[in-house]
C-alpha positions as CSV (number, residue, x, y, z in Angstrom):
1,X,17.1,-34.8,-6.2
2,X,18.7,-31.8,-8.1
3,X,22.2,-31.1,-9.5
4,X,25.9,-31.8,-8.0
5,X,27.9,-28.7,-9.3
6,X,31.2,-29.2,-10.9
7,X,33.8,-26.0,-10.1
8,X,34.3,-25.7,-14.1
9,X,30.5,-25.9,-14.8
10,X,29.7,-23.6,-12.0
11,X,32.1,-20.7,-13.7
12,X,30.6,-21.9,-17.5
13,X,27.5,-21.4,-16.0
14,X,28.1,-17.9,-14.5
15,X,29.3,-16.7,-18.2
16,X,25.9,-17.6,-20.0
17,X,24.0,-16.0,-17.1
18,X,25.2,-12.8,-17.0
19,X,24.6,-12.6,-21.1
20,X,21.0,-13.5,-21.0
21,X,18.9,-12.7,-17.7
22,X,19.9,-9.3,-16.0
23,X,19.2,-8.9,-12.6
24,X,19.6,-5.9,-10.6
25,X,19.5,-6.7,-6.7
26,X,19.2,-4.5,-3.6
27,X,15.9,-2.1,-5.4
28,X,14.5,0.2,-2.7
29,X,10.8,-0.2,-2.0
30,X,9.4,2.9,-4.1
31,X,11.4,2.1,-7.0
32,X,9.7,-1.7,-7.0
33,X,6.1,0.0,-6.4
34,X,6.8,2.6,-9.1
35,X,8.5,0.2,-11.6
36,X,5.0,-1.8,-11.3
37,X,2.6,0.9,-12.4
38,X,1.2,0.9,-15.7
39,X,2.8,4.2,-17.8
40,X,0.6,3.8,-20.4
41,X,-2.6,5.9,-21.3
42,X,-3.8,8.1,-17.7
43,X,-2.0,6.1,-15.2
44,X,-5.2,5.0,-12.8
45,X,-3.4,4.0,-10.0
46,X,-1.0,6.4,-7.3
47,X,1.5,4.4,-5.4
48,X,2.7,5.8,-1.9
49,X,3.9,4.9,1.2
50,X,5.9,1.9,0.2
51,X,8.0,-0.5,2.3
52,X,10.6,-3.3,1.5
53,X,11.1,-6.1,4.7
54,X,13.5,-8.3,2.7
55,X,17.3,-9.0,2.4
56,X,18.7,-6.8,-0.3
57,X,19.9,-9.5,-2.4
58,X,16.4,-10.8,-2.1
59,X,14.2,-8.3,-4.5
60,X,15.4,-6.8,-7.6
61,X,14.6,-5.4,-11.1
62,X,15.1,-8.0,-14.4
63,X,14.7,-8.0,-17.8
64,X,15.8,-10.2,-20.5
65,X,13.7,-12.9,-23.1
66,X,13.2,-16.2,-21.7
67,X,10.1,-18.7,-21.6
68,X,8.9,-16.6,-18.6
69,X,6.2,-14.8,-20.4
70,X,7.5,-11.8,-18.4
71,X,10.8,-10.0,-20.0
72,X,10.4,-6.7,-17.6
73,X,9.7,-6.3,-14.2
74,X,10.4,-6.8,-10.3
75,X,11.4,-9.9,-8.8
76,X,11.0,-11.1,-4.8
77,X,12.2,-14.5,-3.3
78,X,13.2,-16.2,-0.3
79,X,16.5,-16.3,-1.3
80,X,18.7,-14.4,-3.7
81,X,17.6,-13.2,-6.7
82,X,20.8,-12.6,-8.5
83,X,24.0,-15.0,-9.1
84,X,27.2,-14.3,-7.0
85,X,30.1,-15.4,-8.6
86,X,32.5,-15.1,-6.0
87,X,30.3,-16.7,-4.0
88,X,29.4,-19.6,-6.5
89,X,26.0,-18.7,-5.6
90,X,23.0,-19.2,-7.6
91,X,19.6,-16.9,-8.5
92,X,16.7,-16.3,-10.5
93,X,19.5,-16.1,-13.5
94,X,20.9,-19.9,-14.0
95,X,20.4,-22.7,-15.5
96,X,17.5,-25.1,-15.0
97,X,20.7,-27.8,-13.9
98,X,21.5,-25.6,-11.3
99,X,21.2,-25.4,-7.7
100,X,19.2,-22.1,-6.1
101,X,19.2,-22.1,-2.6
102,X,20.3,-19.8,-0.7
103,X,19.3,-18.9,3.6
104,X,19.3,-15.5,4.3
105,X,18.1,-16.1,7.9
106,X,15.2,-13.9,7.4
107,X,12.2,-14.4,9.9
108,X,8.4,-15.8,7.9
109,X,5.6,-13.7,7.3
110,X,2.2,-14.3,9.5
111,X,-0.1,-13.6,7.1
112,X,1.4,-16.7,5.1
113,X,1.7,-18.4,7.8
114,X,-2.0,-18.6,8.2
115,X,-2.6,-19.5,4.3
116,X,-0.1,-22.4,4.4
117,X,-0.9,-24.0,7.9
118,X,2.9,-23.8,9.1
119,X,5.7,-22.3,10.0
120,X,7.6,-19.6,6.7
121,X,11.0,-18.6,6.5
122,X,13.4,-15.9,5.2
123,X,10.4,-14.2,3.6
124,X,10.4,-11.1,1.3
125,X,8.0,-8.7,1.2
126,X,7.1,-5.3,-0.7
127,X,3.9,-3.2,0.5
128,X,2.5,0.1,-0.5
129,X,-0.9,2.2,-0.1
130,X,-2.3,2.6,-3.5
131,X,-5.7,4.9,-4.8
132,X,-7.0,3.5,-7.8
133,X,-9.1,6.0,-10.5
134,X,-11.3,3.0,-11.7
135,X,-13.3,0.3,-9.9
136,X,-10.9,-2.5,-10.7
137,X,-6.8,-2.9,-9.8
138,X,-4.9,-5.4,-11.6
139,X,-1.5,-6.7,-12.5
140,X,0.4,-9.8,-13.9
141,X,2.6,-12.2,-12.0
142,X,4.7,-16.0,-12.7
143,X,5.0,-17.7,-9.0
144,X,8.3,-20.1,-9.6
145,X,9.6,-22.1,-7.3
146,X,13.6,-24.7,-7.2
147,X,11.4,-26.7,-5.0
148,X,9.3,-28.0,-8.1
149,X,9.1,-30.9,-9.0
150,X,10.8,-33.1,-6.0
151,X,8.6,-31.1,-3.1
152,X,5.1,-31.0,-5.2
153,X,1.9,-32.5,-2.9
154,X,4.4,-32.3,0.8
155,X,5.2,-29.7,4.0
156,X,7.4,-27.7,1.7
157,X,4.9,-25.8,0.2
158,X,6.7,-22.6,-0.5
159,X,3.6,-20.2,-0.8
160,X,3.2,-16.6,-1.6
161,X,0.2,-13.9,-1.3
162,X,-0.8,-10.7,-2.6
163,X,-3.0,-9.2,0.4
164,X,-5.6,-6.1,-0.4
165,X,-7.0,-4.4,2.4
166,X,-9.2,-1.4,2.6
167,X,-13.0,-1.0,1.4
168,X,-14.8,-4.2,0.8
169,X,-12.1,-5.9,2.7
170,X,-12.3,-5.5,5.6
171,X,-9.5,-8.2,6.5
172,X,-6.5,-8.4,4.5
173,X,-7.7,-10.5,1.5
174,X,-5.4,-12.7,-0.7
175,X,-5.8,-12.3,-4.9
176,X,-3.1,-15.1,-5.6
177,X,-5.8,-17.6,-6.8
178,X,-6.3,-19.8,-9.2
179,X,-8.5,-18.6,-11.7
180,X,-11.9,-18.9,-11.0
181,X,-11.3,-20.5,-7.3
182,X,-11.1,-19.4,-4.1
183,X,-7.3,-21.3,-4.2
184,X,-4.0,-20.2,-3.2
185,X,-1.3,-20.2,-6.0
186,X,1.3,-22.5,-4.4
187,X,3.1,-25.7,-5.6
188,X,1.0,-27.8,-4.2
189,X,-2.0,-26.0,-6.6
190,X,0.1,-25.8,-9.2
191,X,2.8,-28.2,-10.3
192,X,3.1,-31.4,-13.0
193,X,1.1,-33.5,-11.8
194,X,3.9,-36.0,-10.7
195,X,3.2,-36.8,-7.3
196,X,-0.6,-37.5,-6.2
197,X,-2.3,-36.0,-2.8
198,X,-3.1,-32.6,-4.1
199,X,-4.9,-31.1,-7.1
200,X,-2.1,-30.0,-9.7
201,X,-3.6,-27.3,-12.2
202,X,-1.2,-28.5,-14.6
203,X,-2.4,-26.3,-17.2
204,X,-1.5,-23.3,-15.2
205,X,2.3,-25.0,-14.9
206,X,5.7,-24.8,-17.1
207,X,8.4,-27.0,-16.4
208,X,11.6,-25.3,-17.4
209,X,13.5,-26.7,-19.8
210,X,15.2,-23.1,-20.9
211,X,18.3,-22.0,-20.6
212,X,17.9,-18.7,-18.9
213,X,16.0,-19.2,-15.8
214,X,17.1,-21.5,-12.4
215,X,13.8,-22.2,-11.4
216,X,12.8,-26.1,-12.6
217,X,9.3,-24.9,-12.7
218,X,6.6,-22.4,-12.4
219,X,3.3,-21.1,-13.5
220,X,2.0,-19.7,-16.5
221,X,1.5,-15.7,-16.4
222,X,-1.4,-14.6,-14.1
223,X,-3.6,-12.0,-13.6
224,X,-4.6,-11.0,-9.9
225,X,-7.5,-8.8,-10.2
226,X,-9.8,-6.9,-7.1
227,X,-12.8,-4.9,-7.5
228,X,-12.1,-1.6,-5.5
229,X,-14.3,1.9,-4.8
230,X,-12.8,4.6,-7.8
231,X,-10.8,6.6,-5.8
232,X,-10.8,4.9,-2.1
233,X,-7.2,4.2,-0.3
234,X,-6.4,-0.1,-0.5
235,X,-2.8,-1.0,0.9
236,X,-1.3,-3.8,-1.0
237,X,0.9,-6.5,0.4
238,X,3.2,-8.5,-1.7
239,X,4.5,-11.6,-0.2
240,X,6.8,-14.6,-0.5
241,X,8.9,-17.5,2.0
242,X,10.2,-20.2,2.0
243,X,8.0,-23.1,4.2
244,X,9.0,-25.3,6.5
245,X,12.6,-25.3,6.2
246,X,15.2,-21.7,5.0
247,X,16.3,-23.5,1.9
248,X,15.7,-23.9,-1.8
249,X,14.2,-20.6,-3.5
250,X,10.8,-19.8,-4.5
251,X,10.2,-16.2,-6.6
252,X,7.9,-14.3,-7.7
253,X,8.0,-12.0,-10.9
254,X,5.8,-9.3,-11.5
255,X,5.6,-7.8,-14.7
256,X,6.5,-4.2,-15.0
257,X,3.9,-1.8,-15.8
258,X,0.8,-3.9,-15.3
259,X,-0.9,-2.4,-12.4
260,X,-3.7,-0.9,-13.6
261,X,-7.0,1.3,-12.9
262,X,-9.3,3.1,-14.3
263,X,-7.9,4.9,-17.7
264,X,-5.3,2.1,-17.7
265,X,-8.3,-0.6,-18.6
266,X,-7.0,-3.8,-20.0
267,X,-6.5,-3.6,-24.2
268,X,-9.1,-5.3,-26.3
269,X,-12.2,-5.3,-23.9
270,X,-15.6,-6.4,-25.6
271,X,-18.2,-4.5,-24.0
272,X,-21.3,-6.0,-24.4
273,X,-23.3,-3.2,-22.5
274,X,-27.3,-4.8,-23.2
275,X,-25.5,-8.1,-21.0
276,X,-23.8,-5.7,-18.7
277,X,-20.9,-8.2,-19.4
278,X,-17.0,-7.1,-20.0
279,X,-14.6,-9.4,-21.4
280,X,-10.9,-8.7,-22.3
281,X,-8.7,-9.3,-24.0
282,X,-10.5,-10.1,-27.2
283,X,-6.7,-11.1,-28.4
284,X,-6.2,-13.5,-25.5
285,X,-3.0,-14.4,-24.2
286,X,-2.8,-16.8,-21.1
287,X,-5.8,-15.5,-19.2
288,X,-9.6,-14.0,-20.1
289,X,-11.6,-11.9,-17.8
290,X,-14.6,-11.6,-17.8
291,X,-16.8,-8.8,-15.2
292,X,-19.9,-9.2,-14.2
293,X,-21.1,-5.4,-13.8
294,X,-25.0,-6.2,-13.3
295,X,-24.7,-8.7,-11.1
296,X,-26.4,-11.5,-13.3
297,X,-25.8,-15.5,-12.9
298,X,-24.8,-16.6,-16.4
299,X,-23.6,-20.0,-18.5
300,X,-20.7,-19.3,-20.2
301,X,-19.2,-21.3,-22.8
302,X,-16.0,-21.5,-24.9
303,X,-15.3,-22.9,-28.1
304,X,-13.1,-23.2,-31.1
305,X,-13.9,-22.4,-34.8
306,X,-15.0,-25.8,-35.3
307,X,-17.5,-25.7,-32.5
308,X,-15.5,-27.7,-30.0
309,X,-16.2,-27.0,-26.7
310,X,-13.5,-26.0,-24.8
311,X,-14.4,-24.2,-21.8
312,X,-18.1,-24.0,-19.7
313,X,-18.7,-22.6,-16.7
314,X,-21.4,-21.0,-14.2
315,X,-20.7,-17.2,-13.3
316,X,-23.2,-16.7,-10.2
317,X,-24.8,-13.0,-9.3
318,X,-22.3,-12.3,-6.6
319,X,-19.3,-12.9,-8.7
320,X,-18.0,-9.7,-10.3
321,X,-15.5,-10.9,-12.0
322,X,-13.7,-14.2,-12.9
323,X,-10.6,-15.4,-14.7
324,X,-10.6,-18.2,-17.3
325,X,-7.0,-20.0,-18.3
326,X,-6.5,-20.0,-21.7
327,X,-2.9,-20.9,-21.8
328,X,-3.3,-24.4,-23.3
329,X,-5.8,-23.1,-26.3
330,X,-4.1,-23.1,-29.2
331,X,-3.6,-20.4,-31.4
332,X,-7.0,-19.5,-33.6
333,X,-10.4,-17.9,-33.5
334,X,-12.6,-18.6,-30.2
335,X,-16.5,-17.7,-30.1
336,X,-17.6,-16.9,-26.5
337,X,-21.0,-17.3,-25.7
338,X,-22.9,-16.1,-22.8
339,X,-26.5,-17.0,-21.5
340,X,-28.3,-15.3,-19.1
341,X,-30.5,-17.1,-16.5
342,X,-33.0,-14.4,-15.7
343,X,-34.2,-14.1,-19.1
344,X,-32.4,-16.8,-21.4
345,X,-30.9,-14.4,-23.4
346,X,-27.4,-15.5,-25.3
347,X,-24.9,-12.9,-26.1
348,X,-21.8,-14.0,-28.7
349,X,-18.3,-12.7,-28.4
350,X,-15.5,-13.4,-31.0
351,X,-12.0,-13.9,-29.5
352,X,-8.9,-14.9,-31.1
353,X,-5.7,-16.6,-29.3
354,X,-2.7,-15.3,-30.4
């Protein structure tokens, strides 16, 4: 498996940590919910009522550049999030060589219990009522995970949910899916591809050969998206643990200031109001939404300048929304075509990936 740690390369270690990857442990829960909220333009969502159930070196605030896709934001995991260097202890902030894993004797979480089919451990978990001004909430998360690659496809599925509840859910509903599936992100949906027995999304998956990060793997930036009633109360449930055993850390990063509503609507968004589709962002990044505000069934289709194809797909009526990967395009200029099945109708989008 992983890394024997040398006393000398332990204390190296601690040295390049603290230079690159700041982590600030111990946050209280409004200051993670606030930290969240997107500041920019009319804010479209209010945040109240929050609660923290997780050891205090188990959540904190980080920024810093590293091959995260995320340099500012809030970070939850079943162990701690932040180096100790008296306690030779790693977090979040190694080295892909080192060794995170840390038991904080924390009880599991039912609700992920139920998703992964066994017993969770020392989980962390941040919750808050929220009232969004729009008909959408949405914010952008990495899922990471020092069980990768070793534990990929077994029991030690470290897993992780983001449950909405209120209108038009009437039980608490997870929106930690894979894009465009009704699956859970966890390593055994996302991983390398390494070990078979489970489906590995590999192009949803980073292994981490940085120098700024301890995790040896985790996904690409997502996007977890709900439709919600403008103005209606939802409580939101942010969870994470550790499966089937207290040891070896999984996170979760959030990126700051990407929870969104309303006036806060995603940059870029083609709105092609005769299809009564909306698309964003035209300047695509790792992930392309696309809402379905008429409730239509459509073809959809993706493809490069040259004409390659390099995405199709069905959108039925009673999707209204999806969430299309685009984190292995390259960079260039995309067309995005859309036909309609009631009355054949094609509507063209151009998108660039940047």
């Amino acid at each position: 498996m992983k890394k024997l740690i040398l006393s000398l390369f332990t204390l190296t270690t601690f040295s390049q940590v603290n230079a690159q990857l700041l982590i600030s442990p111990n946050q209280t829960a409004t200051y993670l919910a606030n930290k969240l909220v997107a500041t920019s333009g009319t804010l479209g969502v209010n945040v109240s009522n929050a609660v923290l159930t997780c050891d205090s070196n188990a959540n904190g605030e980080f920024t810093g550049v590293s091959n995260l896709g995320i340099a500012d934001g809030i970070a939850l995991g079943s162990g701690d999030v932040a180096s100790n260097v008296s306690l030779s202890t790693f977090g979040l902030d190694g080295l892909p060589v080192d060794f995170a894993s840390t038991t904080n004797n924390a009880p599991g979480d039912a609700q992920l219990d139920l998703i992964i089919g066994g017993m969770t451990y020392d989980a962390c978990v941040l919750e808050f009522d929220l009232q969004p001004v729009g008909t959408f909430v949405e914010f952008e998360y990495v899922f990471g995970s020092e069980e990768y690659p070793e534990f990929n496809c077994s029991a030690f599925n470290d897993v992780f949910g983001f449950f909405i509840s209120g209108p038009g859910f009437a039980t608490p509903t997870n929106i930690a899916l894979i894009p465009t599936t009704t699956t859970e992100v966890s390593i055994n949906s996302i991983n390398d591809g390494s070990v078979s027995g489970c489906t590995p999304n590999t192009a949803l998956y980073v292994t981490n050969i940085d120098t700024v990060c301890t995790m040896d793997g985790f996904t690409v930036p997502l996007t977890a998206h709900a439709n919600v009633t403008s103005g209606a109360t939802y409580h939101l449930k942010m969870a994470i643990a550790d499966v089937s055993d207290g040891i070896l850390n999984s996170y979760v990063i959030l990126k700051a200031n990407s929870l969104k509503s309303g006036g806060t609507a995603p940059s870029n968004v083609a709105d092609m109001k005769e299809s009564g589709l909306e698309i964003y962002p035209t300047i695509m990044n790792n992930t392309l939404m696309i809402n379905n505000t008429q409730g239509e069934e459509w073809k959809i289709e993706l493809t490069d300048i040259n004409g390659r194809m390099v995405y199709t797909g069905i959108i039925a009526g009673v999707q209204s929304s999806v969430s299309i990967s685009t984190s292995s395009l390259s960079k260039g200029v995309y067309v995005f075509k859309a036909h309609r099945n009631s009355d054949h109708k094609t509507f063209v989008q151009k998108l660039v990936k940047e």
